[in-house]
C-alpha positions as CSV (number, residue, x, y, z in Angstrom):
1,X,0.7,-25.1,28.3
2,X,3.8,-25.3,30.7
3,X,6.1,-27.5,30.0
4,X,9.6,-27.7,32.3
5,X,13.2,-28.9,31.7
6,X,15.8,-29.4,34.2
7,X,19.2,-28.4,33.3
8,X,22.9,-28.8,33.5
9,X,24.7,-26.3,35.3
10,X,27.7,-27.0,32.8
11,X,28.7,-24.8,30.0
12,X,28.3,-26.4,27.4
13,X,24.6,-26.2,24.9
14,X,21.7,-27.8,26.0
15,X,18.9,-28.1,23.5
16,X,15.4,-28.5,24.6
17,X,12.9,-30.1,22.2
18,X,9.6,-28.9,22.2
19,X,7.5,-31.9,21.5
20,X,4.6,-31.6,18.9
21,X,5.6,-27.6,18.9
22,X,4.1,-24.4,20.1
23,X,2.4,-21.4,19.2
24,X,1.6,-17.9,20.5
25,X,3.3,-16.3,23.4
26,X,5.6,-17.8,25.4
27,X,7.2,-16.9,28.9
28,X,10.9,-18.2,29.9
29,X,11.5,-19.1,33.6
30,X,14.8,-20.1,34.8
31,X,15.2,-20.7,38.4
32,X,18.0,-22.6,40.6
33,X,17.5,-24.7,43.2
34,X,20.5,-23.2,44.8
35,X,21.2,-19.8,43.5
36,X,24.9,-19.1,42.0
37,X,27.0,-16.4,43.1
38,X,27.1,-15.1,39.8
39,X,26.9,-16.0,35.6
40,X,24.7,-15.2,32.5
41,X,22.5,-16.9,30.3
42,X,21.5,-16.7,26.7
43,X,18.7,-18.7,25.1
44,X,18.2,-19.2,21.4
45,X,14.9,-20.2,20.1
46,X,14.5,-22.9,16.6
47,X,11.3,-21.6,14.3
48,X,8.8,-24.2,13.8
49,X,9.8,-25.8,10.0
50,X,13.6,-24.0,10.7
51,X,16.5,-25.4,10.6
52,X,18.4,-22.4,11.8
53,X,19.0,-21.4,15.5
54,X,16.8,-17.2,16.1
55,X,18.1,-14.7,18.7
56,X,15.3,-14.0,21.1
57,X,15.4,-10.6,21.9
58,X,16.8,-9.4,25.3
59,X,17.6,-13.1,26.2
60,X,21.7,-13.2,25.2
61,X,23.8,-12.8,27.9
62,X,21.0,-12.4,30.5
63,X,22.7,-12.0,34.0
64,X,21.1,-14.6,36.7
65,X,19.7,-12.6,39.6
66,X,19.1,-14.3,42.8
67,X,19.3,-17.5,41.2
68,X,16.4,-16.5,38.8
69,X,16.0,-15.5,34.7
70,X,12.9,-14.2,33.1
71,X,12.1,-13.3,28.9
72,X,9.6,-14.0,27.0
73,X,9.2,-14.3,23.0
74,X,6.5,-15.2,20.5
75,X,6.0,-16.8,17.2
76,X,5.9,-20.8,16.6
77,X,8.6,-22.4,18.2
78,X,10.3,-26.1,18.1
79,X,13.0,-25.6,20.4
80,X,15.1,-24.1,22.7
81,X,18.5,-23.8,23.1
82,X,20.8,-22.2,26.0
83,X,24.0,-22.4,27.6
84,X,25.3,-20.8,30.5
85,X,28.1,-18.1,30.8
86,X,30.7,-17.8,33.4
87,X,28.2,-19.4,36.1
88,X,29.9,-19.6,39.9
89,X,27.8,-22.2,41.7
90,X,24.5,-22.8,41.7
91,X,22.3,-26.2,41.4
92,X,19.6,-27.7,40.4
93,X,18.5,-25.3,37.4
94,X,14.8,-25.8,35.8
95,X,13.7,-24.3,32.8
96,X,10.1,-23.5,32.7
97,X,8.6,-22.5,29.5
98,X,4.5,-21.5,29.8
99,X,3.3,-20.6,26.2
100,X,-0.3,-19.2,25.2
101,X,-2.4,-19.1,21.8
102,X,-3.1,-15.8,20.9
103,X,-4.2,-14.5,17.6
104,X,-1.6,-14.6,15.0
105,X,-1.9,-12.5,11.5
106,X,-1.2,-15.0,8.5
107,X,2.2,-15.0,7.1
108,X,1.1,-13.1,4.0
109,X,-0.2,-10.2,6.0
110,X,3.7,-9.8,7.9
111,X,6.8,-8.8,6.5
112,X,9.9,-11.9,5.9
113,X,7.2,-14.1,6.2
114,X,6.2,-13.9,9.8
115,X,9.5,-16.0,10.1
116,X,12.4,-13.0,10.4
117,X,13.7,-11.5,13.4
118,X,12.1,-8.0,12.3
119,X,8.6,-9.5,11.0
120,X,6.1,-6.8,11.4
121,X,2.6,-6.3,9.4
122,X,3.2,-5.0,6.1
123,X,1.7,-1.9,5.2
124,X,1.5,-0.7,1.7
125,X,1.3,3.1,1.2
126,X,-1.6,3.6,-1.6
127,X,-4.9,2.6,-2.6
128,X,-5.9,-1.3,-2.6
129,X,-6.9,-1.1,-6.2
130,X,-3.7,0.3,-7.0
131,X,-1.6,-2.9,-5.7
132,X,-4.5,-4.8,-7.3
133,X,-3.5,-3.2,-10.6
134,X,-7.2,-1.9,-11.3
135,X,-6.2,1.9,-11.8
136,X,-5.5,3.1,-15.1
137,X,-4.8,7.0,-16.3
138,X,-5.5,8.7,-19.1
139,X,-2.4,11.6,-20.0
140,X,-3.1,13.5,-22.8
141,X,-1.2,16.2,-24.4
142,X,-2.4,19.4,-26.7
143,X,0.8,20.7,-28.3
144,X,1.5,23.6,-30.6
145,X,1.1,20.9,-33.6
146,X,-2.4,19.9,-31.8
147,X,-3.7,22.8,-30.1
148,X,-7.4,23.2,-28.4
149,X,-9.0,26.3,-30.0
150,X,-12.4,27.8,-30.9
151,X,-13.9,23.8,-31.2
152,X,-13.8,22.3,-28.0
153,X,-12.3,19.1,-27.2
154,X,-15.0,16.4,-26.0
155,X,-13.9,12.7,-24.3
156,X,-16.5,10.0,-23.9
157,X,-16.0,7.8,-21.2
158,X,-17.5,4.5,-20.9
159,X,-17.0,2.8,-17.7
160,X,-19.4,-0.2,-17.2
161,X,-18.8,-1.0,-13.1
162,X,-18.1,2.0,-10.3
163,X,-15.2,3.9,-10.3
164,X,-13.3,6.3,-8.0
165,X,-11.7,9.8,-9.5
166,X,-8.2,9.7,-7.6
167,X,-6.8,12.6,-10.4
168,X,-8.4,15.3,-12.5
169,X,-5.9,17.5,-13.6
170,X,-5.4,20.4,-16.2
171,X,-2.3,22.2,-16.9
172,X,-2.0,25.0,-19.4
173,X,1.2,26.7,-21.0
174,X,-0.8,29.0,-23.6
175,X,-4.1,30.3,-23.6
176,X,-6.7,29.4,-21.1
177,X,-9.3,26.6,-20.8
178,X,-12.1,25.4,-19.0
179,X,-13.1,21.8,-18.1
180,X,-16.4,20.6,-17.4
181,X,-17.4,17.0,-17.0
182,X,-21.4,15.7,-17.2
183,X,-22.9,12.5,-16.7
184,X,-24.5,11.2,-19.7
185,X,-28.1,12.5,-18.8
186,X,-27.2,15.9,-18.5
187,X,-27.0,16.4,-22.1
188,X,-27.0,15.4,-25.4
189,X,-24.1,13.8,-27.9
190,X,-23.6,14.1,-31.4
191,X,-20.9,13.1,-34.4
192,X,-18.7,10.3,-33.9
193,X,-16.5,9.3,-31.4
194,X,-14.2,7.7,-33.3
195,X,-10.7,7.9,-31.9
196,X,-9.6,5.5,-29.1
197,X,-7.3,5.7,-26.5
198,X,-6.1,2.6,-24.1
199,X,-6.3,3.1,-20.4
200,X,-2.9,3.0,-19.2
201,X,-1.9,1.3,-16.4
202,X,-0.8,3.0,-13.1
203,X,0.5,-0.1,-11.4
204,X,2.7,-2.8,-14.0
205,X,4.2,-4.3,-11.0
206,X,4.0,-8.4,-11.6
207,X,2.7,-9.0,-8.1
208,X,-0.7,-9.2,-8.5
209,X,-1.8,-10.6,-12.3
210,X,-3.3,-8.0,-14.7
211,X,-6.4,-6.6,-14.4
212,X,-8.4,-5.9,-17.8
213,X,-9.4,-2.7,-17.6
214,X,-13.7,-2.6,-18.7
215,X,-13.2,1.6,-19.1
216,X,-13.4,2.9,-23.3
217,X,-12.4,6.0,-23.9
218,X,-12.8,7.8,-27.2
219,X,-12.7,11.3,-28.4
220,X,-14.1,12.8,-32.1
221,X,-17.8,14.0,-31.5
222,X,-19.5,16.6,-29.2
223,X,-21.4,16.7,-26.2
224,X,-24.1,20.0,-25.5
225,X,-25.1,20.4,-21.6
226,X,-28.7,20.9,-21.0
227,X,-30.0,24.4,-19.8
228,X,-28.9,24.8,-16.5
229,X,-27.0,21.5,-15.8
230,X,-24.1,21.6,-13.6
231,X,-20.7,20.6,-13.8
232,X,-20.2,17.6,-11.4
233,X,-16.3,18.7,-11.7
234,X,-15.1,22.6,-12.9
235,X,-11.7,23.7,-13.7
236,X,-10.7,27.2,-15.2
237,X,-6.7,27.5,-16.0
238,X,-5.2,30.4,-17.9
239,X,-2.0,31.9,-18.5
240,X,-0.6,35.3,-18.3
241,X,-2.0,37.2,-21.2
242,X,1.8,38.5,-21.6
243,X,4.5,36.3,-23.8
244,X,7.6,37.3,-21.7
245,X,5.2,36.6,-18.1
246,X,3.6,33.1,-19.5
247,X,4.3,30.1,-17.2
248,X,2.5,26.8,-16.8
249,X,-0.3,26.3,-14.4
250,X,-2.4,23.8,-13.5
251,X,-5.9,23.4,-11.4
252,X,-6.4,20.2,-9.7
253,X,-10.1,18.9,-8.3
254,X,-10.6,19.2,-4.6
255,X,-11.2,15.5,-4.2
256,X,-11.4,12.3,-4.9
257,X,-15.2,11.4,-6.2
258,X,-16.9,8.3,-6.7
259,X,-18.9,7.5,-9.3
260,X,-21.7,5.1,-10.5
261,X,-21.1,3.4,-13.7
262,X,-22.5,4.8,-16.9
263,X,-21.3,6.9,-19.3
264,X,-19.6,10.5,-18.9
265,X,-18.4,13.2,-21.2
266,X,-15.5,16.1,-19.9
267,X,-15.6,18.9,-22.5
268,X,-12.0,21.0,-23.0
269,X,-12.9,24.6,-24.2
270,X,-11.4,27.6,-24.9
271,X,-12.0,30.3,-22.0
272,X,-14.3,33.1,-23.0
273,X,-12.0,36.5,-23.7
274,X,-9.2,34.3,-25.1
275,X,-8.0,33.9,-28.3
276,X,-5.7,31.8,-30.4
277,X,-4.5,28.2,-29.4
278,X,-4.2,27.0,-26.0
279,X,-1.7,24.0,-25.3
280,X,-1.2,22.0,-22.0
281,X,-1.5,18.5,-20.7
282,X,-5.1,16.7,-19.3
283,X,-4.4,14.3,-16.6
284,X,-7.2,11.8,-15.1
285,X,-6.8,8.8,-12.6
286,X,-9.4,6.3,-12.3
287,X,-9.6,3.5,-10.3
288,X,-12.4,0.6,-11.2
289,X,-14.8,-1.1,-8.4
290,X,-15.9,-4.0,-10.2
């Protein structure tokens, strides 16, 4: 639409209603009837539901050219507001505004609201499920007082609805250990897995409401491979076999995996040709697809 206003050539403000509002991009033409020897304008824009007067960028103290102004702005606007500076001469000034629809992002998708005079998308750095609070970790520690040693250490996951592996990470500081992780058909369980541990949360922001985690995780009985069944993730750490050279290391997987839901086993073993306790940290990050 292109609505125009005629104008005082005096220096005081001038507000221009925009009836009923408008959206979208909008164009700024001043002109003069008869073109002043010199002066400046600035124009001021008033948000739609604002009561505050916005800058419009590049439109304060705009010098008048050959009796003619252009800037542009965007956003929903109500009104306009301008007053001329230091003008020498000049008549007959119109204000022509010309806006146009043109596709605006919702409010929740732009920074301040969509309303501040640096509103930009908002971008979050990290995984959707992570801002959604549906990523949990499991961080478990093998200590001198709790060390893995000639029986291996078996977890049983139990994840009802896809997942994504963000993390697998071990970390030794004595000995050396393997990790293997199977799906549930590549093997066979036994004894009880009796001891529980919670999935802890990655993400206890209060932005989004808390997601109940459907993942059980439990620990206690054994789980034997199948002849010839492969890994779906490997990891081999060790340290240096000399006291005064040992430093902690860690082994990461390659990348992230998705998986179906069902039920999966990662076995912690000591590393053939090592002896004694091994002690570290085991790290996983899983994020849930319901």
């Amino acid at each position: 639409m292109i609505r125009n206003f005629p104008l005082d050539t005096g220096s005081g403000l001038q507000v221009l209603p925009i009836v009923g509002g408008e959206l979208g991009f909008h164009a700024i033409f001043i002109a003069f009837a008869q073109a002043p020897v010199s002066g400046f304008v600035s124009v001021e824009k008033r948000l739609i539901g604002a009561n505050d007067w916005s800058p419009i960028n590049g439109g304060e103290n705009v010098p008048i050219v050959n009796g003619e102004v252009s800037i542009s702005t965007d956003g929903p606007i109500s009104a306009l507001r301008l007053y001329f500076i230091g003008l020498d001469g000049g008549a007959g000034p119109i204000l022509w505004l010309s806006s146009q629809a043109s596709a605006t992002p919702p409010s929740w998708l732009l920074t301040d609201g969509g309303f501040g005079n640096t509103s930009r998308l908002r971008v979050d750095n990290g995984q959707t499920g992570f801002f959604d609070r549906r990523m949990w970790s499991l961080n478990y520690e093998f200590p001198t007082a709790s060390p893995i040693a000639g029986t291996p250490l078996v977890f049983k996951f139990t994840i009802p609805v896809n997942f994504i592996v963000h993390g697998h990470r071990l970390s030794v500081d004595q000995g050396g250990l393997t990790l293997r992780a199977y799906a549930a058909a590549q093997g066979v369980e036994s004894g009880v897995f009796s001891t529980a541990y919670p999935p802890s949360p990655e993400n206890s922001m209060s932005e989004q409401p808390a997601y109940a985690f459907q993942s059980q995780i439990a620990s206690g009985g054994t789980f034997t491979p199948s002849v010839g069944a492969a890994p779906i993730t490997a990891l081999r750490v060790r340290t240096s076999g000399a006291t005064a050279q040992q430093t902690s290391v860690g082994q990461d997987s390659v990348s992230e995996k998705g998986r179906a839901a069902g039920v999966y086993y990662v076995v912690l073993s000591r590393m053939a040709g090592v002896s004694g306790d091994c002690t570290g940290v085991y790290n996983l990050v899983i994020e849930e697809r319901p």
